[in-house]
Each structure stands twice: as C-alpha cells, then as structure tokens.
C-alpha positions in Angstrom: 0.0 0.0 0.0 3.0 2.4 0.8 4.5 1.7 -2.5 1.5 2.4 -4.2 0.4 5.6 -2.6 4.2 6.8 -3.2 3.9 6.1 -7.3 0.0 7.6 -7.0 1.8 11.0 -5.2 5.0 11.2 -8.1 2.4 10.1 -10.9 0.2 13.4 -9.6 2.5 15.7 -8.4 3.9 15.4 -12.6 0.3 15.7 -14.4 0.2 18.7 -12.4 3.8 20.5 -13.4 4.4 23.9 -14.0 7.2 24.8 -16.2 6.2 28.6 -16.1 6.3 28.2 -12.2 9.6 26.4 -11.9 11.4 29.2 -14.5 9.9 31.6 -12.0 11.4 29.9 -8.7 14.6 29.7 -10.7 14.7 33.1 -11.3 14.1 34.5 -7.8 17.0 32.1 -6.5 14.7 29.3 -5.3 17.1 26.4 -6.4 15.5 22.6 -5.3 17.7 19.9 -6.5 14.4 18.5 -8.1 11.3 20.9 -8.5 8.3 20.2 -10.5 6.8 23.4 -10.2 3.7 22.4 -8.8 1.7 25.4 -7.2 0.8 25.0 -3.5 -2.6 24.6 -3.7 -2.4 21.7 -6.0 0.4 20.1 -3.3 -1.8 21.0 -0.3 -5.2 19.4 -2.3 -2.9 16.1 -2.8 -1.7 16.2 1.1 -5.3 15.9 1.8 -6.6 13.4 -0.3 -3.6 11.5 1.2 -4.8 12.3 4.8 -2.1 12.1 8.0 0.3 9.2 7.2 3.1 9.9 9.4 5.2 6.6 8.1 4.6 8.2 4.4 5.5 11.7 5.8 9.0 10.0 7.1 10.2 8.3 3.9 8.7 11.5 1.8 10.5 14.7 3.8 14.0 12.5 2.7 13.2 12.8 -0.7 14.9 15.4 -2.7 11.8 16.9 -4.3 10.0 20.1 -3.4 6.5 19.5 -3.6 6.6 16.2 -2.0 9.0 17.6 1.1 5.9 19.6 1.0 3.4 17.4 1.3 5.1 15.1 4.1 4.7 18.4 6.4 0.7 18.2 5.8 0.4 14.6 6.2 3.0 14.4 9.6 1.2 13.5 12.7 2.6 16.3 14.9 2.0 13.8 17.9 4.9 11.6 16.8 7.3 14.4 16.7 9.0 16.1 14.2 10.4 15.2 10.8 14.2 14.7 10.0 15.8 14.6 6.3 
C-alpha cells in the first residue's frame, strides 16, 4: 500500500507541473535539487486526499523533491514528533 500511494503521489504531483512556475522559482533564487513546479494549492489538495500518514510523511520529507517535502509536512502526525531529512 505504501509503495502504491508513493507512485499515486509522483504520478500526480507530474500531471500537475508547471514549467512557467519552476522558470519563476529559478529566477528569484529558489534552487531545489528537483522541482516540479507544482503550485501549493495543488500540493496541499494532494496532502489531503492522502490524509495524516506519518510513516509516508518519514520516507517523503527524505526525498529530494520540493513538492513532495511539501506534502510530508501536511500529512505528519505532529503527535509523533517532528520530521528529520
């Protein structure tokens, strides 16, 4: 089940890419190693189809990609403490 919400997330997150948004970031100095451009309201309507999932949160916020860094701090269970890359 993990693996498969992990490919739903990537599959989503890159239907929804922004080029025009990511040239923007770039621009202004916002750097990511891997960026899809993905505006935040997009990223936060994914986080909450996903619901918390603080196991899902812990292998996402290790990822080196923006938006889903992004969405492991919406789906984090703030009882279980904090997330570490």
């Amino acid at each position: 089940m993990l693996e498969q919400k992990k490919r739903l997330l990537l599959f989503r997150l890159r239907k929804e890419m922004n080029g025009a948004a990511l040239d923007t970031m770039r621009y202004f100095g916002e750097d990511y190693e891997r960026n899809y451009g993905v505006q935040i309201y997009a990223i936060r309507n994914l986080a909450r189809e996903i619901g918390t999932d603080h196991e899902l949160a812990e292998y996402f916020y290790t990822q080196a990609i923006r938006e889903v860094r992004l969405v492991a701090l919406w789906i984090a269970d703030a009882r279980k403490g904090g997330l570490t890359p």
